[in-house]
C-alpha positions in Angstrom: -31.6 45.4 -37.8 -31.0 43.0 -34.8 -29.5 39.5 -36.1 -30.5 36.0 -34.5 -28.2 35.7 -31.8 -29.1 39.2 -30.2 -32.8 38.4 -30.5 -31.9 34.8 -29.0 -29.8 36.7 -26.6 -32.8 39.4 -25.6 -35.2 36.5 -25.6 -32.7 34.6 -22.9 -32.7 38.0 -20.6 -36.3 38.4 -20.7 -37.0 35.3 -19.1 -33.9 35.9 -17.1 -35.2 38.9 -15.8 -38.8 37.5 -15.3 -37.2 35.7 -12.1 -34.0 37.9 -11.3 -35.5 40.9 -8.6 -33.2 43.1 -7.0 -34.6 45.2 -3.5 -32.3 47.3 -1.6 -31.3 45.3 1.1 -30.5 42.1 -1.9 -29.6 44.6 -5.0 -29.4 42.9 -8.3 -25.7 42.9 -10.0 -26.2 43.6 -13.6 -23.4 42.8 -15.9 -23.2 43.5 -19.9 -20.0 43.0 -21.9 -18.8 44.6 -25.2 -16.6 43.8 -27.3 -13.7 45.4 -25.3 -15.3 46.4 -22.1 -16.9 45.3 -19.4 -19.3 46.9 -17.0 -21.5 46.0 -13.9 -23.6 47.7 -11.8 -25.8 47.3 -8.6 -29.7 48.0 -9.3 -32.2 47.9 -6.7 -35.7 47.5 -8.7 -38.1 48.6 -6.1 -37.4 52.1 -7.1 -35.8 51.5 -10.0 -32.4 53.0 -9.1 -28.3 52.3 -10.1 -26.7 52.0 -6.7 -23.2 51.6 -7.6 -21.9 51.0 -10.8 -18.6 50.0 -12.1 -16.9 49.2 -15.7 -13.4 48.9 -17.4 -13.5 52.4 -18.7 -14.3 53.8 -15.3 -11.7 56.8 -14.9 -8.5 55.8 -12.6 -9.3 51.9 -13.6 -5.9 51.6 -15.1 -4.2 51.5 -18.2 -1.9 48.5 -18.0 -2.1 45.7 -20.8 -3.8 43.0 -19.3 -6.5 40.2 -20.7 -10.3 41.3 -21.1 -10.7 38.6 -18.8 -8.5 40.1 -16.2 -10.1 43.1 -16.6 -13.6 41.4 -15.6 -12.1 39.7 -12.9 -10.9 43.1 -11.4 -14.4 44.7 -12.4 -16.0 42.3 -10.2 -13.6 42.8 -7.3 -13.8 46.4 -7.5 -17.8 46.3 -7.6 -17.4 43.6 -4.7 -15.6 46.0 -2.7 -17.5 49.1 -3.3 -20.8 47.3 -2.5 -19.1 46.3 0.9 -18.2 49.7 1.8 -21.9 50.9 1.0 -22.7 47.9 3.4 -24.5 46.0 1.0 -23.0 42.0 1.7 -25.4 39.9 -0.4 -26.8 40.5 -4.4 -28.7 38.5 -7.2 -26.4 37.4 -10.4 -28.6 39.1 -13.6 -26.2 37.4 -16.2 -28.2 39.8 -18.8 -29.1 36.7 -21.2 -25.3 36.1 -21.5 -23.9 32.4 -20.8 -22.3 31.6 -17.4 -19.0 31.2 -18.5 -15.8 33.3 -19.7 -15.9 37.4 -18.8 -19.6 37.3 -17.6 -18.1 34.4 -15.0 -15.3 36.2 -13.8 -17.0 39.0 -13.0 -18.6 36.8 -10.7 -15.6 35.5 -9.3 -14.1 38.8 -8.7 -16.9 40.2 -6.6 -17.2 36.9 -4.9 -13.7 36.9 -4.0 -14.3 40.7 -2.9 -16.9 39.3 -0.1 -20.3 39.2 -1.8 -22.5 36.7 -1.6 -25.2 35.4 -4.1 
């Protein structure tokens, strides 16, 4: 049984994803957050296919004790970079119905910082 703020949460990414539209030359970068993890990935929507995909529990990622915000920041770099290497230089941000701010922002940051641009 879903409670308010996931429905008003599912309701924000509907209409989120009514205007966000990923091809394969502008790929959309997806990002959902649990609790403790965070994870992001690069979708192109033409045909419907994950191009690159990234979290904090991908193996090798590290085990050091940093924040969960850290964590994002480096998610974001590390997607940032791989998306580069694949030659891909500029994305849509699909927030996923979550607010611009926090872990879902530095994400953002990190890929930005990596050399992406949206």
């Amino acid at each position: 049984m879903a409670t308010d703020k996931v429905l008003s949460r599912l309701k924000i990414k509907k209409r989120v994803r009514a205007k966000v539209f990923g091809s394969a030359e502008k790929p959309r970068l997806s990002v959902f957050r649990s609790n403790n993890d965070i994870y992001a990935q690069l979708i192109d929507d033409t045909t419907g296919r994950t191009l690159l995909s990234f979290s904090s529990r991908t193996k090798g990622f590290g085990t050091e004790k940093v924040t969960k915000s850290e964590k994002s920041f480096l998610v974001g770099q590390k997607v940032g970079e791989a998306a580069i290497a694949n030659g891909i230089k500029t994305v849509v941000f699909d927030r996923n119905g979550y607010l611009y701010h926090g872990r879902v922002k530095k994400v953002a940051d990190g890929a930005r910082e990596a050399g992406l641009i949206f």
